[in-house]
C-alpha positions in Angstrom: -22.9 -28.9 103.9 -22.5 -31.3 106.5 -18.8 -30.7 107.9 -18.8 -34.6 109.2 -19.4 -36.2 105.2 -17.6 -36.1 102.6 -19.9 -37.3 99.9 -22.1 -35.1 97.7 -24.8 -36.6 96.3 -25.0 -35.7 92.4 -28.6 -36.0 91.2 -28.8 -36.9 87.6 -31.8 -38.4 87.5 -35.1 -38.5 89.3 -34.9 -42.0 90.8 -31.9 -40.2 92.6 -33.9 -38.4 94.4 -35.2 -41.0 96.8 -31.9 -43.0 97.0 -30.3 -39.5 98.2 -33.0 -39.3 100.7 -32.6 -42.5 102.0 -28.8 -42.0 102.2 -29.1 -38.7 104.1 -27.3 -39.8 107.2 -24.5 -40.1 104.9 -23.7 -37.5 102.3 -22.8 -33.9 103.1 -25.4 -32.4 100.5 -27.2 -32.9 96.9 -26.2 -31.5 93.4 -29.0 -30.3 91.2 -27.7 -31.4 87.6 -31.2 -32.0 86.0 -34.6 -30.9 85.9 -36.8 -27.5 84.8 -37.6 -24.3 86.8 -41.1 -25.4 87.0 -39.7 -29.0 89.1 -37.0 -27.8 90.7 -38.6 -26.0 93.2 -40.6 -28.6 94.2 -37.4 -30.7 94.4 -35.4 -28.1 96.4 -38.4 -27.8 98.8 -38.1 -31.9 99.8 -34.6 -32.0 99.9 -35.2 -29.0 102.5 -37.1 -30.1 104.6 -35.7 -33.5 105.3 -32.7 -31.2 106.3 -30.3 -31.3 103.2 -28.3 -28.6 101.6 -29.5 -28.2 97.8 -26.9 -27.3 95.2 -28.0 -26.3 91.8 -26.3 -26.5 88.8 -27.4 -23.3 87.3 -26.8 -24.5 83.7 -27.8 -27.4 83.9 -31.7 -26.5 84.7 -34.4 -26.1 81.8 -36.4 -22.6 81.9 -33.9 -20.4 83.5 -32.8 -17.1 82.0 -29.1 -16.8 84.2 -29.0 -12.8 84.5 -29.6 -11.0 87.9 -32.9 -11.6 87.7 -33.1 -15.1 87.3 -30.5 -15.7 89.6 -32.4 -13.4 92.4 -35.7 -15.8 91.1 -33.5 -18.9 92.3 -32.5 -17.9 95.4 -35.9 -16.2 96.6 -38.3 -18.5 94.7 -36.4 -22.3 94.7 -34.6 -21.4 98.0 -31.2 -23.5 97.0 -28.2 -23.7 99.2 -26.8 -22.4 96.7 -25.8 -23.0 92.9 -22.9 -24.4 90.8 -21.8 -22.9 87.7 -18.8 -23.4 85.2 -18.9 -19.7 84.0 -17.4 -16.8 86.2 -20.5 -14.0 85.6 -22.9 -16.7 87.2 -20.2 -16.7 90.1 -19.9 -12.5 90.6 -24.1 -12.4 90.2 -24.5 -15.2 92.6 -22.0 -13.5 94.8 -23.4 -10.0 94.3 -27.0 -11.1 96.1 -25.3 -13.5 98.8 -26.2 -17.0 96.9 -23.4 -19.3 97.9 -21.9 -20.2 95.1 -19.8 -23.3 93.7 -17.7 -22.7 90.5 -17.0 -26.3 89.0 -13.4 -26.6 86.8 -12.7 -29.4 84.3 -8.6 -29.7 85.2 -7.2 -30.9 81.9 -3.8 -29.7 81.9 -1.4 -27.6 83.6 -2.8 -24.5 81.4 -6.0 -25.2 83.2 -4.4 -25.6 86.9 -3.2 -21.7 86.8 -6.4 -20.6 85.1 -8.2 -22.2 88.1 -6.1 -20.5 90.5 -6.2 -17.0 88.5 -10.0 -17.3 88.0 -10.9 -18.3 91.4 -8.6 -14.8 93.1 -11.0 -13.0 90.6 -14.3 -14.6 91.6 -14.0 -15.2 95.2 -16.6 -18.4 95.0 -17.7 -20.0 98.3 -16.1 -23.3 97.3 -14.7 -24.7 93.6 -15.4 -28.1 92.5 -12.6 -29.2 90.0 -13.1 -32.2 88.0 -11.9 -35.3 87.9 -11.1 -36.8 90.9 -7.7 -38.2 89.2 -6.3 -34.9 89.8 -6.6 -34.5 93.1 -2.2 -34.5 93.4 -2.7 -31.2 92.5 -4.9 -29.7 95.1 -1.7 -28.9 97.2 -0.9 -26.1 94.3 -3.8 -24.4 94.9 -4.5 -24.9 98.5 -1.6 -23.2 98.5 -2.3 -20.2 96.3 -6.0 -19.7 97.4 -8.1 -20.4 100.3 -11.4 -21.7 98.8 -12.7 -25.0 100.1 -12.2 -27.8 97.5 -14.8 -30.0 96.3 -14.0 -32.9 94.0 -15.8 -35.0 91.3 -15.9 -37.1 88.0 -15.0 -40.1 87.1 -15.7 -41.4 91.4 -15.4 -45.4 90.7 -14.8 -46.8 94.3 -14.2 -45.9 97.7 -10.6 -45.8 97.3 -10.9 -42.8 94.9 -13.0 -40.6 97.6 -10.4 -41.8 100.3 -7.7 -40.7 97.7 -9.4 -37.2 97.3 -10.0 -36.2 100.4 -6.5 -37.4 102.0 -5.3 -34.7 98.8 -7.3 -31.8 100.5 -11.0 -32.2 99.2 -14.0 -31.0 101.5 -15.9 -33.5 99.4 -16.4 -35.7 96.5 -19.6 -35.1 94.3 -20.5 -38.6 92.8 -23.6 -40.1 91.0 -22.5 -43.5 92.4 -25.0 -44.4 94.8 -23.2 -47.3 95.9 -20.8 -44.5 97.7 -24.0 -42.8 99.1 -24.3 -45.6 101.2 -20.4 -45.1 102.6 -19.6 -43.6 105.6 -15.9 -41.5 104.8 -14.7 -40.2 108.2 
């Protein structure tokens, strides 16, 4: 990822793809969250070579059998950045053959807040994502139990809401809002 952005591209559609292109100068790096295995390769392959770091949601792809040997196909065959899953064996497999690898929370409740910080001791991913933004007053919690980058996302409505998210101790904010591709965050 670009360590001077803050905004993640999130890819949920193929139009996206250009936009994200376009925007390059902008956002930090693309989320994966559509296609098939017989696509995605080709996709990862342009985002690569116009010099962006590719992150694919592993469960969110078509085709893909998510043991050690699909996950060894992804990273040898579609050449991601890396890969983002919700579930903790994707994490330790990714981690096993040195994928990079993003595990993405949905922080609901206080339950959820000491599951994310249990889970992630156990995993050791490269970064987590926790969704929504709107809890990003919590990120001082687990900044200050464990020392995994934070990555940010959901419910992104304005530029107000990455500022907010990133002054709480985000890396990034993952959005589909193009409009916010177009930002500059500093």
């Amino acid at each position: 990822m670009k360590e001077d952005k803050h905004v993640i591209a999130s890819i949920i559609n193929y139009k996206d793809i250009e936009k994200a292109i376009k925007y390059k100068t902008n956002i930090a790096a693309v989320f994966i969250l559509i296609g098939d295995f017989v696509k995605l390769k080709e996709i990862v392959k342009l985002f690569r070579k116009e010099g962006i770091d590719v992150y694919i949601h592993i469960e969110m792809i078509n085709g893909l059998k998510l043991d050690e040997f699909g996950m060894k196909y992804i990273k040898n065959e579609i050449n991601p950045t890396g890969i983002i899953s919700t579930k903790s064996n994707h994490i330790k497999i990714a981690k096993s053959i040195n994928l990079f690898a993003i595990q993405r929370f949905f922080l609901a409740d206080y339950n959820m807040l000491d599951n994310i910080i249990i889970t992630t001791k156990k995993t050791s991913p490269d970064a987590i994502e926790i969704m929504p933004v709107q809890t990003s007053y919590l990120f001082s919690k687990i900044k200050a139990e464990v020392k995994t980058t934070i990555i940010s996302g959901g419910l992104v409505d304005d530029v107000e809401s990455v500022v907010n998210t990133i002054k709480n101790g985000a890396k990034c904010v993952s959005t589909s809002n193009k409009m916010l591709w177009k930002h500059e965050f500093y």
